[in-house]
PDB file of N, CA, C, O and CB in Angstrom:
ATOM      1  N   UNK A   1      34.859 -18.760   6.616  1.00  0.00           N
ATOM      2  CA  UNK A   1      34.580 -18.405   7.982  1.00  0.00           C
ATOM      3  C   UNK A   1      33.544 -17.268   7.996  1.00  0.00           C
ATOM      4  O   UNK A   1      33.724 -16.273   7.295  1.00  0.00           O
ATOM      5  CB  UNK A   1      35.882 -17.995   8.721  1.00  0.00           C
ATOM      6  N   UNK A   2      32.640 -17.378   8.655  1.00  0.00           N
ATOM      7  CA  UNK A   2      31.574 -16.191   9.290  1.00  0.00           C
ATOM      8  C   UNK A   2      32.142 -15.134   9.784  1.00  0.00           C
ATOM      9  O   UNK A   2      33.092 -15.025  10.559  1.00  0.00           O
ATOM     10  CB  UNK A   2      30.712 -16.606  10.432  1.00  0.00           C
ATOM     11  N   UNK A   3      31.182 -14.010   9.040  1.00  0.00           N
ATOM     12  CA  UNK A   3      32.270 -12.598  10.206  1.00  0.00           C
ATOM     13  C   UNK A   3      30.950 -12.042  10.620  1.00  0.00           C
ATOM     14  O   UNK A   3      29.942 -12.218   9.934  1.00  0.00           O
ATOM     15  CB  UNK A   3      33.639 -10.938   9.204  1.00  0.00           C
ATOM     16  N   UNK A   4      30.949 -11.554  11.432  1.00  0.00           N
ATOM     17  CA  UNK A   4      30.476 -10.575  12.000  1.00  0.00           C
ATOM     18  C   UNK A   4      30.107  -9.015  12.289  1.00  0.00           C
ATOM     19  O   UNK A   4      30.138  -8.260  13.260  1.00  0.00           O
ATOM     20  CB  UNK A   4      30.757 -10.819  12.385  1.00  0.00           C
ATOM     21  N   UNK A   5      29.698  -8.937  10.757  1.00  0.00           N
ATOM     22  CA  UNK A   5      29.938  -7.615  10.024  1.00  0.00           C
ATOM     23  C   UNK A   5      28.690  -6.985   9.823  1.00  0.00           C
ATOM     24  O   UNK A   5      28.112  -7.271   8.774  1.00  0.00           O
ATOM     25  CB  UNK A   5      30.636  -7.766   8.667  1.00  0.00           C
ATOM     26  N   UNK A   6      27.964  -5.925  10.857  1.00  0.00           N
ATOM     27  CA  UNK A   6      26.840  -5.684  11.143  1.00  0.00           C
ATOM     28  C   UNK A   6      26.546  -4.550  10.525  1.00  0.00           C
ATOM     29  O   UNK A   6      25.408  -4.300  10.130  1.00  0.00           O
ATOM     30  CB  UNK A   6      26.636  -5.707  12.341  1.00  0.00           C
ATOM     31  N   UNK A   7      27.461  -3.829  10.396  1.00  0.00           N
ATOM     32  CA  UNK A   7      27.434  -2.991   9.388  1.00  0.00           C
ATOM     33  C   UNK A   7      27.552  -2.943   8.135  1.00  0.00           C
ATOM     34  O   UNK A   7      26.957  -1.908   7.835  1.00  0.00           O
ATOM     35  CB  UNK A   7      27.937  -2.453   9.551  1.00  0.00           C
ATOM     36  N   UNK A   8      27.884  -3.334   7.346  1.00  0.00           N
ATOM     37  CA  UNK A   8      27.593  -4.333   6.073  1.00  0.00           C
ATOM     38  C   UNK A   8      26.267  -4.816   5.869  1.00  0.00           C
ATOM     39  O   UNK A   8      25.609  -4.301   4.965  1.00  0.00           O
ATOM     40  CB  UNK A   8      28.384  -5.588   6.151  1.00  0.00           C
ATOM     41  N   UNK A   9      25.657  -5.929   6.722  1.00  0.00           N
ATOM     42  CA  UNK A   9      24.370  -6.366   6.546  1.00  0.00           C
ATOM     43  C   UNK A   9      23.653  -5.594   6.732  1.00  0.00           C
ATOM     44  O   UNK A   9      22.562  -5.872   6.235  1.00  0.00           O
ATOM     45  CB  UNK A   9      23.995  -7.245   7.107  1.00  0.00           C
ATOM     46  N   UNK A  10      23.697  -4.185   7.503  1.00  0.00           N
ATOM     47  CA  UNK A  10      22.109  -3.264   7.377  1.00  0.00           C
ATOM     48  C   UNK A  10      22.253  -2.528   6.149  1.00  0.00           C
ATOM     49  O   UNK A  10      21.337  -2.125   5.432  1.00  0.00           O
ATOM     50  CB  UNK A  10      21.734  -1.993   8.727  1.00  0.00           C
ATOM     51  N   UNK A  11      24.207  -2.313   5.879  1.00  0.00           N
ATOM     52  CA  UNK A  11      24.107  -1.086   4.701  1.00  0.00           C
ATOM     53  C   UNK A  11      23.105  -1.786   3.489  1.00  0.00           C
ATOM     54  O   UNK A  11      22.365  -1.113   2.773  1.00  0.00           O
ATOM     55  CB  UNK A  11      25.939  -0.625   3.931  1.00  0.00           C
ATOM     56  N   UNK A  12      23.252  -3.397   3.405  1.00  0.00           N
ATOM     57  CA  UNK A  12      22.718  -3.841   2.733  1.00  0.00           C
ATOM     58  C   UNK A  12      21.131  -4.462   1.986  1.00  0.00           C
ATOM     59  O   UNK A  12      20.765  -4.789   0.857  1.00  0.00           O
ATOM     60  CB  UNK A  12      23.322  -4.145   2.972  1.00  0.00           C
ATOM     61  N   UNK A  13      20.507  -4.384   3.375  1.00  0.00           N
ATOM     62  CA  UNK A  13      19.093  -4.277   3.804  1.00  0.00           C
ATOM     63  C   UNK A  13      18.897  -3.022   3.662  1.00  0.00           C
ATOM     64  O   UNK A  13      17.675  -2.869   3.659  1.00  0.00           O
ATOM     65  CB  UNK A  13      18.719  -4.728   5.146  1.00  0.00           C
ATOM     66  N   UNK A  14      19.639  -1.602   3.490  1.00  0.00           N
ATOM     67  CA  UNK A  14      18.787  -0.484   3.639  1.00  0.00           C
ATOM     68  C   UNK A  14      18.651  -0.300   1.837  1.00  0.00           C
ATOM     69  O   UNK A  14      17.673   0.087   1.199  1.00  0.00           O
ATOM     70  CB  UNK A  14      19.565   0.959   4.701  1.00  0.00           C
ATOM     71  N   UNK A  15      19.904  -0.698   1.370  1.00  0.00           N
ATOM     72  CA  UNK A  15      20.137  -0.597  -0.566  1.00  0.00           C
ATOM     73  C   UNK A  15      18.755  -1.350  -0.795  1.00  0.00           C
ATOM     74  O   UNK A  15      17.996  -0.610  -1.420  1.00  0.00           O
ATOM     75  CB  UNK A  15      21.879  -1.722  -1.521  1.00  0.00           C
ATOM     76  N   UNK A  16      18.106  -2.739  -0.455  1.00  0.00           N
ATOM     77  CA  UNK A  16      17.454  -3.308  -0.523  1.00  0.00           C
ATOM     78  C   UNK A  16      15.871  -2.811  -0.616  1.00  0.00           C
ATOM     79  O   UNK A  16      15.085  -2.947  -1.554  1.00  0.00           O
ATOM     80  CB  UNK A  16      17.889  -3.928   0.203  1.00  0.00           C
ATOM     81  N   UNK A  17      15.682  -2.212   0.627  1.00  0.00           N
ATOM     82  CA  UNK A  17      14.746  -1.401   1.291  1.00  0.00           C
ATOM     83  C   UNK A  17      14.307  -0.106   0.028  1.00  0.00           C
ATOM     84  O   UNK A  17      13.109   0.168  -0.037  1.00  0.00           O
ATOM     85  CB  UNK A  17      15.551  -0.782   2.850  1.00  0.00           C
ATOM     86  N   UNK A  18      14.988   0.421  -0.644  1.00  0.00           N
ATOM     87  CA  UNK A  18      14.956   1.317  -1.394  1.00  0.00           C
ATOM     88  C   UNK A  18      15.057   1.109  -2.943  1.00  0.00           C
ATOM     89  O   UNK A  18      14.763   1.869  -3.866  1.00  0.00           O
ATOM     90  CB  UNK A  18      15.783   2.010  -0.935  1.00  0.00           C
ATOM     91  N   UNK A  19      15.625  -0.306  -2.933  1.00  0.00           N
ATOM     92  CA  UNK A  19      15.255  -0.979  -4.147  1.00  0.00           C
ATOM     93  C   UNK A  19      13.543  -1.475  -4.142  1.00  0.00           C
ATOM     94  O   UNK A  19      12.611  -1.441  -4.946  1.00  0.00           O
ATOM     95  CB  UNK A  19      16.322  -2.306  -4.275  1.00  0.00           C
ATOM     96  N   UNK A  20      13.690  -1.783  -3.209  1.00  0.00           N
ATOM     97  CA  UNK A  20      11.586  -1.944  -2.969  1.00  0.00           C
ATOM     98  C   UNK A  20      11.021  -1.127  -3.344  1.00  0.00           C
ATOM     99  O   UNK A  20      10.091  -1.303  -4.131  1.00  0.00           O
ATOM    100  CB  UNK A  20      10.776  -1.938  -1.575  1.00  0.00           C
ATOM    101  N   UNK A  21      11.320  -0.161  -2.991  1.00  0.00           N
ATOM    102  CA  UNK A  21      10.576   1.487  -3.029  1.00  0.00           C
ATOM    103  C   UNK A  21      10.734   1.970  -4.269  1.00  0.00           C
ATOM    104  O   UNK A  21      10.127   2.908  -4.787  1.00  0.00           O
ATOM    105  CB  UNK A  21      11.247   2.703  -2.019  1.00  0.00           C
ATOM    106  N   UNK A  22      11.389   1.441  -4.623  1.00  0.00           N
ATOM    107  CA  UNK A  22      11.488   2.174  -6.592  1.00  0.00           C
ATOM    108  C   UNK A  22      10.916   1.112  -6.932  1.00  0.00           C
ATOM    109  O   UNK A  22       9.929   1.444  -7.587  1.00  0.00           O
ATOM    110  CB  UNK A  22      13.217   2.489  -7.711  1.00  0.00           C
ATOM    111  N   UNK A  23      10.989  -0.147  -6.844  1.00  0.00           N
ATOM    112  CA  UNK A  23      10.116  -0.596  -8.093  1.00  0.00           C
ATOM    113  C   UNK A  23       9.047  -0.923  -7.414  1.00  0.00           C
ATOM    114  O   UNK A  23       8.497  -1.853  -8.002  1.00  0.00           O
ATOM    115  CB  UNK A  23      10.613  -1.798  -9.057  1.00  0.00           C
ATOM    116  N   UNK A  24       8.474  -0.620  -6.462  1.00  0.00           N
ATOM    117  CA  UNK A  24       6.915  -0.389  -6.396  1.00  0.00           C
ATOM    118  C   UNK A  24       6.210   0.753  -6.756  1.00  0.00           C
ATOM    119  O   UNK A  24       5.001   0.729  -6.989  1.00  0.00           O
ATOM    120  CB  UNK A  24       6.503  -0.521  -5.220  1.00  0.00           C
ATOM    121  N   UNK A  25       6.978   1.868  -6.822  1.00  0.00           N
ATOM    122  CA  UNK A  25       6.898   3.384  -7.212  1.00  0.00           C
ATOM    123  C   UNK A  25       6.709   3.696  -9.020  1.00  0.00           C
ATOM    124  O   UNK A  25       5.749   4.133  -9.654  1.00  0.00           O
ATOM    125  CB  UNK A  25       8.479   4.117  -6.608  1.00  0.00           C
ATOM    126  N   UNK A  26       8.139   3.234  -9.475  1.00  0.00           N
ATOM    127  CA  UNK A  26       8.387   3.614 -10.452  1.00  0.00           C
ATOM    128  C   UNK A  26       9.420   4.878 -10.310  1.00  0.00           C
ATOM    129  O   UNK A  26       9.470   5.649 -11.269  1.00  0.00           O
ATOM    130  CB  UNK A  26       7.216   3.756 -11.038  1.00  0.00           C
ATOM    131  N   UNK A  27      10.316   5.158  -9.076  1.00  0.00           N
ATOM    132  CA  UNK A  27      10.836   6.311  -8.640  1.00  0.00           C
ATOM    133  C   UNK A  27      11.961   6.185  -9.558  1.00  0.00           C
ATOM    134  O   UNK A  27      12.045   5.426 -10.524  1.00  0.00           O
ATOM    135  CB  UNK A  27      11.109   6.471  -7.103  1.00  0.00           C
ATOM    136  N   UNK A  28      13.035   7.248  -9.017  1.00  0.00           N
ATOM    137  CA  UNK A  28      14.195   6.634  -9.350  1.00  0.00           C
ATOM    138  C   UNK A  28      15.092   7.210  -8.330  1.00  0.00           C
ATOM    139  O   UNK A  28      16.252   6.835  -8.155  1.00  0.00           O
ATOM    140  CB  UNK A  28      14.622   6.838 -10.802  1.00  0.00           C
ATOM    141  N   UNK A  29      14.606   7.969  -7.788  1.00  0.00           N
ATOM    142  CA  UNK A  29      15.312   9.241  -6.170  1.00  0.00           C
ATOM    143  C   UNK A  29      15.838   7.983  -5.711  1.00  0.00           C
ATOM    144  O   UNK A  29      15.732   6.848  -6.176  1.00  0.00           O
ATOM    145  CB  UNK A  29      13.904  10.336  -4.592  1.00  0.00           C
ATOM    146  N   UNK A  30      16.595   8.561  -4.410  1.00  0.00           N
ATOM    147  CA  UNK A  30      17.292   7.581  -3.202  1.00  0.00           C
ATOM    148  C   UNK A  30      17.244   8.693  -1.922  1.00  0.00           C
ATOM    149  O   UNK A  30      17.241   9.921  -2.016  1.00  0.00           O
ATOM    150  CB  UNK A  30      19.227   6.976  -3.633  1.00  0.00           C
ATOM    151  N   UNK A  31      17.217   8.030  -0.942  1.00  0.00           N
ATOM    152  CA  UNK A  31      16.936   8.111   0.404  1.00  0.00           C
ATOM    153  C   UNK A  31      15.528   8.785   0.962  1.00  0.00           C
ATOM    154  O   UNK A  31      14.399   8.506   0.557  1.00  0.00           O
ATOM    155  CB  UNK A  31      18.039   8.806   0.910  1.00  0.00           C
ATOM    156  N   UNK A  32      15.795   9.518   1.753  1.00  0.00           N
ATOM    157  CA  UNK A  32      15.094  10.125   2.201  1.00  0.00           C
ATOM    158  C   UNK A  32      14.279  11.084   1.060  1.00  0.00           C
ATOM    159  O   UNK A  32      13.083  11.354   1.170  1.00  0.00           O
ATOM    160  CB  UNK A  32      15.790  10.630   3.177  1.00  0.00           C
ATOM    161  N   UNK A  33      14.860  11.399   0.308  1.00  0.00           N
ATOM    162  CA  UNK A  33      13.850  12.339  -1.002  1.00  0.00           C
ATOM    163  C   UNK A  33      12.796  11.169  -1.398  1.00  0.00           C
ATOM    164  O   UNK A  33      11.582  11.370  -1.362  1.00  0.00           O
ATOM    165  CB  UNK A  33      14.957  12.934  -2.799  1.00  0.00           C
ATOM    166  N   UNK A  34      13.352   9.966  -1.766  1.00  0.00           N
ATOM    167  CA  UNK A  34      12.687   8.755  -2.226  1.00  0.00           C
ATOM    168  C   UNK A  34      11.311   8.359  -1.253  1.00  0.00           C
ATOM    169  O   UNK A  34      10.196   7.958  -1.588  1.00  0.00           O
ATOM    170  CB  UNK A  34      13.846   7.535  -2.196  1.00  0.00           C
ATOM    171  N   UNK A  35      11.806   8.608  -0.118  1.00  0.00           N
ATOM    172  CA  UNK A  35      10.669   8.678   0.641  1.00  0.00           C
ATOM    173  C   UNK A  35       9.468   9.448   1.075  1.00  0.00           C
ATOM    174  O   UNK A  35       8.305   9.243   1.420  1.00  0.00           O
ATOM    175  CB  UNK A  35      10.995   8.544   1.299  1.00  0.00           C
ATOM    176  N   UNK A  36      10.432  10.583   0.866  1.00  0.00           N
ATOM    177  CA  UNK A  36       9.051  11.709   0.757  1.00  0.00           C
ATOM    178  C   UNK A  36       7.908  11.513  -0.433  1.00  0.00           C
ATOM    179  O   UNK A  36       6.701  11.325  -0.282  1.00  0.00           O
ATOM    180  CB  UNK A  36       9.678  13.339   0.431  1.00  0.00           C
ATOM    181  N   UNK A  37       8.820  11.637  -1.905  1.00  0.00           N
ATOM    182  CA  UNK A  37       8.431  11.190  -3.053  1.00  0.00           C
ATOM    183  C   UNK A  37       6.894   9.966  -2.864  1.00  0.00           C
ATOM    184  O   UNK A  37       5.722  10.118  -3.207  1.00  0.00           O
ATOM    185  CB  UNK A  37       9.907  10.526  -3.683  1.00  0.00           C
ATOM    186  N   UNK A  38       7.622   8.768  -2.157  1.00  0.00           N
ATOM    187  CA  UNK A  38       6.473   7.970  -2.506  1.00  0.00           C
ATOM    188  C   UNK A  38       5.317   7.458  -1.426  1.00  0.00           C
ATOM    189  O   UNK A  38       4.324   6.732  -1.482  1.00  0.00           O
ATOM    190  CB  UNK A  38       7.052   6.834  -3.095  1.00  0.00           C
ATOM    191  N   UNK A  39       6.221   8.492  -0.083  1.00  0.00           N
ATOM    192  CA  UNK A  39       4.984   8.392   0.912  1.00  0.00           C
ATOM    193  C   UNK A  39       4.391   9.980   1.375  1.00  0.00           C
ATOM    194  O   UNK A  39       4.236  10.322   2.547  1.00  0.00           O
ATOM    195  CB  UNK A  39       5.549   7.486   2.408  1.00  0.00           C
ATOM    196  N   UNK A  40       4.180  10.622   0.484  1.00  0.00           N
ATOM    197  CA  UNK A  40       3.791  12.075   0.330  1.00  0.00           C
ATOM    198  C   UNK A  40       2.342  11.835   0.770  1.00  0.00           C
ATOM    199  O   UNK A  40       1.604  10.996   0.252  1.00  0.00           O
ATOM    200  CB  UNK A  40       4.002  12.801  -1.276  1.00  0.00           C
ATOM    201  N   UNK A  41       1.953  12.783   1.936  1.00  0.00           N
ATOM    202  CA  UNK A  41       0.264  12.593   1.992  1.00  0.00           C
ATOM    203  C   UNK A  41      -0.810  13.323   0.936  1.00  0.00           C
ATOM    204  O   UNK A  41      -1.973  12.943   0.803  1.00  0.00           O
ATOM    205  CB  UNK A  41      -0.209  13.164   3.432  1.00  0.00           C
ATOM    206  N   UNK A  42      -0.209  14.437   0.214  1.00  0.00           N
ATOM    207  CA  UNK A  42      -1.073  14.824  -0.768  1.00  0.00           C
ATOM    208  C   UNK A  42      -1.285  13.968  -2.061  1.00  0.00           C
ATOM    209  O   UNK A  42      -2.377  13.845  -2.616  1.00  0.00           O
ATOM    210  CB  UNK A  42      -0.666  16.036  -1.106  1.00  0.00           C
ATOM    211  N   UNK A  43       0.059  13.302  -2.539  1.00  0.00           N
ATOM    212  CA  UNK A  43      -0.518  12.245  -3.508  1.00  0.00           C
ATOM    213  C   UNK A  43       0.586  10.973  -3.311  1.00  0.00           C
ATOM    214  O   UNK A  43       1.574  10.876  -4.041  1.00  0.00           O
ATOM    215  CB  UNK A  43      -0.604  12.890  -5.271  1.00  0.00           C
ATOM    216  N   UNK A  44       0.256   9.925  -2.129  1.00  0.00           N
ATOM    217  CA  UNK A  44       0.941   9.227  -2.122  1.00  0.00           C
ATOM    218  C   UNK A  44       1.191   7.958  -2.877  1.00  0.00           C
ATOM    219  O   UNK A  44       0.093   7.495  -3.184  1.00  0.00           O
ATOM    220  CB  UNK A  44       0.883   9.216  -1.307  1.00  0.00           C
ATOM    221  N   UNK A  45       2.200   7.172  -3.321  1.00  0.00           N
ATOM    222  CA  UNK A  45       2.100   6.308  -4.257  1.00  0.00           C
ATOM    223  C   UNK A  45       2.408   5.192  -3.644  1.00  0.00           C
ATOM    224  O   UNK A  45       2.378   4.209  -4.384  1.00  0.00           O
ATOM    225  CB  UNK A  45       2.794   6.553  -5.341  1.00  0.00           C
ATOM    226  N   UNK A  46       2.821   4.909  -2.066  1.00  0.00           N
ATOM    227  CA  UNK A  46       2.336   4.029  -1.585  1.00  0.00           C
ATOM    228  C   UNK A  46       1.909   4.241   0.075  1.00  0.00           C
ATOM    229  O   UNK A  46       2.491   5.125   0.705  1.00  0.00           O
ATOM    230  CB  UNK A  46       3.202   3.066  -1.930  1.00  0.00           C
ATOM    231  N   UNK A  47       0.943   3.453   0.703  1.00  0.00           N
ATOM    232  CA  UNK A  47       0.211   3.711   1.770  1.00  0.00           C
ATOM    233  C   UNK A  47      -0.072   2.256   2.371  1.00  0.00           C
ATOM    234  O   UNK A  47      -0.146   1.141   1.854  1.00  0.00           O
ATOM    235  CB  UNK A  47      -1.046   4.564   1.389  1.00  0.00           C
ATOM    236  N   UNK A  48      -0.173   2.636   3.415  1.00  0.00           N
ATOM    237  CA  UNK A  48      -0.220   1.023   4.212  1.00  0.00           C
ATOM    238  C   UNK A  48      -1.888   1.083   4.973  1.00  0.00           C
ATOM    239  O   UNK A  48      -2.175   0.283   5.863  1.00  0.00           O
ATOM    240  CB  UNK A  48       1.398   0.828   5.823  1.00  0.00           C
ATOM    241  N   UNK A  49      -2.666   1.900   4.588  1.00  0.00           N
ATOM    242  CA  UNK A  49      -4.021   2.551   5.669  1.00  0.00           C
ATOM    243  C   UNK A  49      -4.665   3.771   4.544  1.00  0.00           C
ATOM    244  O   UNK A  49      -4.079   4.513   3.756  1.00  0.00           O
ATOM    245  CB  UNK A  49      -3.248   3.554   7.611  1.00  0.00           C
ATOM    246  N   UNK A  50      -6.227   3.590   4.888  1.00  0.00           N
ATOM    247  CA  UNK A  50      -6.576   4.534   3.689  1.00  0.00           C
ATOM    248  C   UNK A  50      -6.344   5.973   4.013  1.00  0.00           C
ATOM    249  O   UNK A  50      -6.948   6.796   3.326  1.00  0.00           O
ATOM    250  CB  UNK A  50      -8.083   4.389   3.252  1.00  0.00           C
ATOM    251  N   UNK A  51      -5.531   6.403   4.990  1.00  0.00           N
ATOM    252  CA  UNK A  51      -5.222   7.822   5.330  1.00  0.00           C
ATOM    253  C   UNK A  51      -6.702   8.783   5.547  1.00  0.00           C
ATOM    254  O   UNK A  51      -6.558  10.000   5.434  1.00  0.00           O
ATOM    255  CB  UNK A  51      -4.235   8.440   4.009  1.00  0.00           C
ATOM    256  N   UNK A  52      -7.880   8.333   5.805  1.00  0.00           N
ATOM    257  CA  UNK A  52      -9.300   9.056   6.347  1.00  0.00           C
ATOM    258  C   UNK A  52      -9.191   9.404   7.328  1.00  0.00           C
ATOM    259  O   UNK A  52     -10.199  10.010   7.690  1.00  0.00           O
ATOM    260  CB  UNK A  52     -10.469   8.434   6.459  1.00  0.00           C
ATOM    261  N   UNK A  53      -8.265   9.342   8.216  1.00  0.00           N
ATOM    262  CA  UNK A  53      -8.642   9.659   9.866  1.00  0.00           C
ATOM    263  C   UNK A  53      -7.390  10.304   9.718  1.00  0.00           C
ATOM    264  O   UNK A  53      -6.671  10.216   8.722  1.00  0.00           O
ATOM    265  CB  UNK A  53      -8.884   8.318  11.256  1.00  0.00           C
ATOM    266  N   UNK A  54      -7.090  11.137  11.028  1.00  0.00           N
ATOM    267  CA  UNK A  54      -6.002  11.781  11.710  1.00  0.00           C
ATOM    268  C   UNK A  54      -5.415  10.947  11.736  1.00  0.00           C
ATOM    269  O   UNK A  54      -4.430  10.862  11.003  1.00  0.00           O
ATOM    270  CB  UNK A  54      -6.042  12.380  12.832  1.00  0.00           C
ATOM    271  N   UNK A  55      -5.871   9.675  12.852  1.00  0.00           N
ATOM    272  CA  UNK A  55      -4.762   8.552  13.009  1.00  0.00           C
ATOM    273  C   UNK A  55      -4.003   8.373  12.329  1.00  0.00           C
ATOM    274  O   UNK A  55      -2.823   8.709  12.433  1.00  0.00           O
ATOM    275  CB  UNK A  55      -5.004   7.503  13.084  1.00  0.00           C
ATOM    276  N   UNK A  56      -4.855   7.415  10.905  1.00  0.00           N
ATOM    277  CA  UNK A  56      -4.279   7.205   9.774  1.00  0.00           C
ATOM    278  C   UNK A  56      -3.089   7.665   9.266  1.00  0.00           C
ATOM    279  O   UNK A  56      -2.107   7.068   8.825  1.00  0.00           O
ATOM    280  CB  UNK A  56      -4.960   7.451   9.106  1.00  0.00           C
ATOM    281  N   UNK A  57      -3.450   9.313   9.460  1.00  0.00           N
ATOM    282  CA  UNK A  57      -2.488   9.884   8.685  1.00  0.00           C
ATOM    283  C   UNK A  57      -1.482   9.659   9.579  1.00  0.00           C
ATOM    284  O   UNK A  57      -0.510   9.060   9.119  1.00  0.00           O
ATOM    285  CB  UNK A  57      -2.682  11.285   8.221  1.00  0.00           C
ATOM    286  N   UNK A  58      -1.433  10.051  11.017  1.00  0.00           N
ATOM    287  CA  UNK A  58      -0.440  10.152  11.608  1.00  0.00           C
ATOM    288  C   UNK A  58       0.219   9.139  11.583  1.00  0.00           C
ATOM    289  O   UNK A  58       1.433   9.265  11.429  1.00  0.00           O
ATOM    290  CB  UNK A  58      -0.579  10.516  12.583  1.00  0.00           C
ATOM    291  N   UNK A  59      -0.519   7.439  11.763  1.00  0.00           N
ATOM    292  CA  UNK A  59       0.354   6.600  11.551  1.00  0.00           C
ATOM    293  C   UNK A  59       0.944   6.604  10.022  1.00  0.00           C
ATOM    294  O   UNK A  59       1.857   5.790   9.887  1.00  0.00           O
ATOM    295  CB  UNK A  59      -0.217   5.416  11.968  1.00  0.00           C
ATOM    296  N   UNK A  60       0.672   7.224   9.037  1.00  0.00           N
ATOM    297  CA  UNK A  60       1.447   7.043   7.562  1.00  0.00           C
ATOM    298  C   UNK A  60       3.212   8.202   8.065  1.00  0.00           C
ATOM    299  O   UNK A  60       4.391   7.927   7.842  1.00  0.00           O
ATOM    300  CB  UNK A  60      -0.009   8.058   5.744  1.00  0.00           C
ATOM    301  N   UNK A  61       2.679   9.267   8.666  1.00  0.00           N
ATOM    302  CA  UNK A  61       3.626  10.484   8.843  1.00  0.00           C
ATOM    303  C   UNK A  61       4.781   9.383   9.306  1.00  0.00           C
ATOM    304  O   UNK A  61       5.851   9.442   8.700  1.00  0.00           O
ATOM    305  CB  UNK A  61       3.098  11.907  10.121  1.00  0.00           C
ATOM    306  N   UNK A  62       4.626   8.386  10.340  1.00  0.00           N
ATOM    307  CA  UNK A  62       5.285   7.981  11.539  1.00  0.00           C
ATOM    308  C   UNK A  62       6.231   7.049  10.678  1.00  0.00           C
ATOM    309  O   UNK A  62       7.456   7.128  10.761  1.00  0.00           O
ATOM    310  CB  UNK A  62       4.293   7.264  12.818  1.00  0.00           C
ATOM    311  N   UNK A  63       5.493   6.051   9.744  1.00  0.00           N
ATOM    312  CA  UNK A  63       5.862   5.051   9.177  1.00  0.00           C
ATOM    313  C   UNK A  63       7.324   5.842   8.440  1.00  0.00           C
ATOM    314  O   UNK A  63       8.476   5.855   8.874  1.00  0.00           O
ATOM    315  CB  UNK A  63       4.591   4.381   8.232  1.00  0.00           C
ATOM    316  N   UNK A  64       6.758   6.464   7.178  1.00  0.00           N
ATOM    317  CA  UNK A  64       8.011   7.367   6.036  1.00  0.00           C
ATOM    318  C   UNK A  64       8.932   8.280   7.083  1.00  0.00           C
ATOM    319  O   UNK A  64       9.970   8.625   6.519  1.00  0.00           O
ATOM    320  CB  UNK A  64       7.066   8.765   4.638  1.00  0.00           C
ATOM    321  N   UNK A  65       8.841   8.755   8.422  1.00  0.00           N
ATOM    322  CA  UNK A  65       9.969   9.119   9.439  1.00  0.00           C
ATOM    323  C   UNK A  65      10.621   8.241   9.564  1.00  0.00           C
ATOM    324  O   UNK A  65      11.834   8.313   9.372  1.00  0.00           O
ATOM    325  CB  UNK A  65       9.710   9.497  10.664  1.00  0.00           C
ATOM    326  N   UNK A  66       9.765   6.703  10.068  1.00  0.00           N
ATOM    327  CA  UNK A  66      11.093   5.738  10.239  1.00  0.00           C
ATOM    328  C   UNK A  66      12.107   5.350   9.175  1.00  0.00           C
ATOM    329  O   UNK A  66      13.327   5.297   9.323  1.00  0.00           O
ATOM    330  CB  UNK A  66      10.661   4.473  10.641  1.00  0.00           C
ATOM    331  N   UNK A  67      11.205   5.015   7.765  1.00  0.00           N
ATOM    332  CA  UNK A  67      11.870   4.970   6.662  1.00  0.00           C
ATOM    333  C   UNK A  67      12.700   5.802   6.476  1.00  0.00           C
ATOM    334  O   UNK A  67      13.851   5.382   6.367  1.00  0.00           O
ATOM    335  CB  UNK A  67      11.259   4.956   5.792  1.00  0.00           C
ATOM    336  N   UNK A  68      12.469   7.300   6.366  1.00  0.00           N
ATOM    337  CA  UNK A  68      13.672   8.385   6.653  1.00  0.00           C
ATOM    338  C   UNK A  68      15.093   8.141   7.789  1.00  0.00           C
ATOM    339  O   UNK A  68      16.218   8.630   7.685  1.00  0.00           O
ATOM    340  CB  UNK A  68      12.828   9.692   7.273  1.00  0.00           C
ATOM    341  N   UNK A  69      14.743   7.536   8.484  1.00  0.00           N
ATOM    342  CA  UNK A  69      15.479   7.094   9.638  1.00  0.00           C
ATOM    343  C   UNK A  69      16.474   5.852   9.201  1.00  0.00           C
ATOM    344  O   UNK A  69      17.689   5.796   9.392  1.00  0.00           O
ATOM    345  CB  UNK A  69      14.411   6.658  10.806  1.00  0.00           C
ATOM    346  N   UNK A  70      15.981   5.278   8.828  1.00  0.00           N
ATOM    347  CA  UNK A  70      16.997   4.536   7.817  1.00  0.00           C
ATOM    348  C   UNK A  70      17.623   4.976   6.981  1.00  0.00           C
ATOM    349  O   UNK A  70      18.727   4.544   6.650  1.00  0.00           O
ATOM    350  CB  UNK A  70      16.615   3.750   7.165  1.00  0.00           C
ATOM    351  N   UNK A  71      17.288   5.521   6.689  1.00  0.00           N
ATOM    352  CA  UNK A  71      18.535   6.134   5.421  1.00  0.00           C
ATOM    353  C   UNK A  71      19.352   7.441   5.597  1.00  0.00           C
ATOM    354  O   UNK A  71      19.881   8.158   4.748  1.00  0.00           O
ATOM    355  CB  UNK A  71      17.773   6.506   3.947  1.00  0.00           C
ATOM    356  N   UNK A  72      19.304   7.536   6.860  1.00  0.00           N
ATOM    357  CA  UNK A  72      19.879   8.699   7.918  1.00  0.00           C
ATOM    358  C   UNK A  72      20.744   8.376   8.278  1.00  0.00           C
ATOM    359  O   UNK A  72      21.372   9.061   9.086  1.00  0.00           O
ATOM    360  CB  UNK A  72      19.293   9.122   9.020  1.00  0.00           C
TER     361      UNK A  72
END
């Protein structure tokens, strides 16, 4: 039988989410440190935008908050 266990499936998408993040990294941190770690604007190890503009950056700042937000 199907349950309906919604909490379970995100805890599980977020383990997931951070399993991404290490092995695209090479990290080995978890949560929110993990995120700072690999979306750091002084030397980031991953980026979705070449971070040249304010924008840029701001949209990178915005992105690793939400990621932080997950694991919050």
């Amino acid at each position: 039988m199907l349950q309906d266990n919604y909490f379970h499936a995100i805890f599980e998408a977020t383990k997931s989410l951070a399993q991404r993040i290490r092995d695209l990294t090479g990290l080995s941190s978890d949560g929110t440190t993990l995120v700072e770690e690999a979306f750091s604007l002084g030397n980031p190890l991953l980026a979705f935008n070449t971070l040249k503009t304010e924008t840029e950056q701001s949209e990178h700042k915005g992105f690793a908050m939400l990621l932080k937000g997950c694991f919050s």
